[in-house]
C-alpha positions as CSV (number, residue, x, y, z in Angstrom):
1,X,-19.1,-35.3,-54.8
2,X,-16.3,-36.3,-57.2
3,X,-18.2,-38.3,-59.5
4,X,-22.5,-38.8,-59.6
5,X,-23.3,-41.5,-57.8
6,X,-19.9,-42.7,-56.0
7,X,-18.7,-42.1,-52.9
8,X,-15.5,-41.1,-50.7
9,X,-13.3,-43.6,-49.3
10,X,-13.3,-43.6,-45.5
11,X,-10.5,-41.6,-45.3
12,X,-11.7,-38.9,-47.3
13,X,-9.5,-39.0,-50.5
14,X,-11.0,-39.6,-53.6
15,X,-10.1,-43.2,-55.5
16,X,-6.7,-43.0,-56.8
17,X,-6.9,-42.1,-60.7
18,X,-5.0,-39.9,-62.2
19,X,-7.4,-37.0,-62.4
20,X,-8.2,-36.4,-58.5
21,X,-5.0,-37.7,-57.5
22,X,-4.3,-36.4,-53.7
23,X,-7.7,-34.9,-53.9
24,X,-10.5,-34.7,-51.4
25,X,-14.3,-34.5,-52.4
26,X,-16.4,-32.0,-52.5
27,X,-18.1,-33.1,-49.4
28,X,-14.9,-34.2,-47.5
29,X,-13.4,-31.0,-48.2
30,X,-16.1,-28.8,-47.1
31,X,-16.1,-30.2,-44.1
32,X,-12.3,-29.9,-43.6
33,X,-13.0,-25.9,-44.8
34,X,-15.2,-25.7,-41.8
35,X,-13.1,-27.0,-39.0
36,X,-10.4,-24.8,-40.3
37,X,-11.7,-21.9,-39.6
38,X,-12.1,-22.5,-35.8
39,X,-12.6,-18.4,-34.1
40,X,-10.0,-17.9,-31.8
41,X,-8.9,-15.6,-29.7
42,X,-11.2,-13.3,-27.0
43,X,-14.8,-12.2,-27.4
44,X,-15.6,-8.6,-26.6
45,X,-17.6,-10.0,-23.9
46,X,-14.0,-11.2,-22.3
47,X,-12.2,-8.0,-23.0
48,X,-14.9,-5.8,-21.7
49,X,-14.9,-7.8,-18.1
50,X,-10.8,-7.5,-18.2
51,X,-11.4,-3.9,-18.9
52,X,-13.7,-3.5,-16.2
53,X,-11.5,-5.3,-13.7
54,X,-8.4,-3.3,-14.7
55,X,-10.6,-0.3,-13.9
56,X,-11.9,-1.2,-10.6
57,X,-8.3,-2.2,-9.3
58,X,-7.0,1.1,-10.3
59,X,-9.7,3.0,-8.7
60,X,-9.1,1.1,-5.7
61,X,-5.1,1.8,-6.1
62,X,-6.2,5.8,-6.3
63,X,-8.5,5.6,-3.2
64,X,-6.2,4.0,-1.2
65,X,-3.2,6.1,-1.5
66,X,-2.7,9.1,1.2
67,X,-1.3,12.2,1.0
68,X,2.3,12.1,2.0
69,X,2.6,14.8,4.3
70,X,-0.3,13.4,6.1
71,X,1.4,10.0,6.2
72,X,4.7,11.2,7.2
73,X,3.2,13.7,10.3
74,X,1.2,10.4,11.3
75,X,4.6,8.6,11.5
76,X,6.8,10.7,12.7
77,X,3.3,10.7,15.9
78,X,3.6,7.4,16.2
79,X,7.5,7.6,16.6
80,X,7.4,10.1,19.2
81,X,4.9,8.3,21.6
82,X,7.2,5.1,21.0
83,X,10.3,7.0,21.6
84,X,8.4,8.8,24.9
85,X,7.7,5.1,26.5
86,X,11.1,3.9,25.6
87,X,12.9,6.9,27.3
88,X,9.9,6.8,30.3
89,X,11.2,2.8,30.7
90,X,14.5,3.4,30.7
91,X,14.1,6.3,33.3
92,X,12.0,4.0,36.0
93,X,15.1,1.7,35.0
94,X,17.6,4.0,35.6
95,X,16.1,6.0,38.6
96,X,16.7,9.3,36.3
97,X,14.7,11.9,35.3
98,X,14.5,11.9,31.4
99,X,13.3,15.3,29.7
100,X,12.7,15.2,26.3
101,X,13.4,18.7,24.7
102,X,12.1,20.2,20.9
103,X,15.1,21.6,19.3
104,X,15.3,23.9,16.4
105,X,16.7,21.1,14.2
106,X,14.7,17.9,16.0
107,X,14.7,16.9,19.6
108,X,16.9,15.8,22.8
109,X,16.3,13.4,25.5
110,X,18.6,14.3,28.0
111,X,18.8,11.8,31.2
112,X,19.8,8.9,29.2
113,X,22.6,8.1,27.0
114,X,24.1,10.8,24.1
115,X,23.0,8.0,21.5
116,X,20.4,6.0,22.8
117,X,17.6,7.2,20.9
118,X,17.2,9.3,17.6
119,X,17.2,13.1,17.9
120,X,16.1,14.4,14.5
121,X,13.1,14.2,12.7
122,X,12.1,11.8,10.2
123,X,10.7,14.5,8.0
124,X,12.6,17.8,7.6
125,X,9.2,19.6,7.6
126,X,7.8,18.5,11.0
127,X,7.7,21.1,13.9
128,X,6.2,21.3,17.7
129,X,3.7,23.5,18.2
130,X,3.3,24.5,22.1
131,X,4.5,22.7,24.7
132,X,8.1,21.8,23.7
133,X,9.6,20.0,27.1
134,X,8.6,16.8,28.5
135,X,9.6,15.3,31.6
136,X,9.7,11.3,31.8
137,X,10.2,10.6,35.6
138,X,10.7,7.6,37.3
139,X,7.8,7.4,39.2
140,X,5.6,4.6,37.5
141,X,2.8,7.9,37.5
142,X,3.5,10.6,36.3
143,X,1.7,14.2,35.5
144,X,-0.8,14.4,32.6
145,X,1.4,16.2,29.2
146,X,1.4,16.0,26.0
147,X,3.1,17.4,22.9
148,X,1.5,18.7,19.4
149,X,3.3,17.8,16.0
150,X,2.7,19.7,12.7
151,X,3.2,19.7,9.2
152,X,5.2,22.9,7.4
153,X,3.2,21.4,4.3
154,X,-0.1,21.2,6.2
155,X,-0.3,23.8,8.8
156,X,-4.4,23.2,9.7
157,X,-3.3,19.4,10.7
158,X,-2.2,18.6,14.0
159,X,-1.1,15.5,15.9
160,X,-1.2,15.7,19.4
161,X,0.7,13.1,21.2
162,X,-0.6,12.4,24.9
163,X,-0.8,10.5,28.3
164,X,-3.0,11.3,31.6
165,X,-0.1,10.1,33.5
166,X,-1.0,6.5,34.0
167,X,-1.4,5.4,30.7
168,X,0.7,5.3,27.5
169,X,1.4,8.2,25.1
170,X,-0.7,7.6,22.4
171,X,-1.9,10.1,19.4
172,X,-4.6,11.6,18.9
173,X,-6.1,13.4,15.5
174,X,-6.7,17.3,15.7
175,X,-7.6,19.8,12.8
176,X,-7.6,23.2,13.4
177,X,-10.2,25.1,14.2
């Protein structure tokens, strides 16, 4: 308290005399000392749960991500069998045989026009192994074949892309033995 015995005006200042002029009490200003020192900013509680999410994401970003030759032999499969049913439509359109043929620097379709589909390789490093000649006829069934991609980077990893004739081409996952 200012003085024994008085009290603070409702605002908190003291009277106005010329001693505690502009002044707060003792009380009032203790008060005001308290409030001023609110805590902000995070608790380590908070920063260890954002830590802990940050770390969990990244794990998640690690696990998820493939090995790119792995990707790119699975997508260059997946182009094939599309590029196989495209030419194998276009022959039962035409009336044409289509052969597709593995070259040293990609492939050849010949049977349908020079630049109707791709002839190279998405990835330089992708070769055939095996059988390297299929024929798309224009019978709606034709003969069970299939062709087998690999990786240069991967050797031991296979994609074989297939059809029984009746079906599709699809691909199929094979590791060496």
């Amino acid at each position: 308290m200012w003085a024994a015995g008085n009290k603070c005006l409702p605002s908190g200042l003291v009277p106005a005399w010329p001693p505690f002029k502009g002044r707060l009490c003792l009380r009032c200003a203790a008060v005001k000392r308290k409030r001023r020192f609110v805590p902000f900013g995070f608790t380590l509680l908070e920063l260890l749960v954002v830590i802990a999410i940050i770390a969990m994401s990244t794990a998640g970003v690690t696990l998820a991500m493939r090995d790119t030759s792995q990707t790119s032999l699975e997508r260059e499969a997946q182009r094939l069998a599309v590029l196989f049913e495209s030419a194998r439509a276009q022959s039962r359109a035409s009336g044409a045989v289509v052969r597709w043929y593995a070259t040293d620097s990609g492939f050849r379709f010949d049977g349908v026009l020079p630049d109707a589909l791709p002839h190279q390789w998405l990835a330089a490093d992708t070769v055939v192994v095996g059988t390297r000649t299929v024929q798309l006829g224009p019978e709606p069934i034709i003969g069970p074949q299939s062709v087998q991609l690999a990786n240069t980077n991967q050797p031991n990893r296979f994609r074989r892309i297939s059809t029984n004739g009746l079906q599709p081409f699809s691909v199929q996952e094979e590791n060496a033995p």
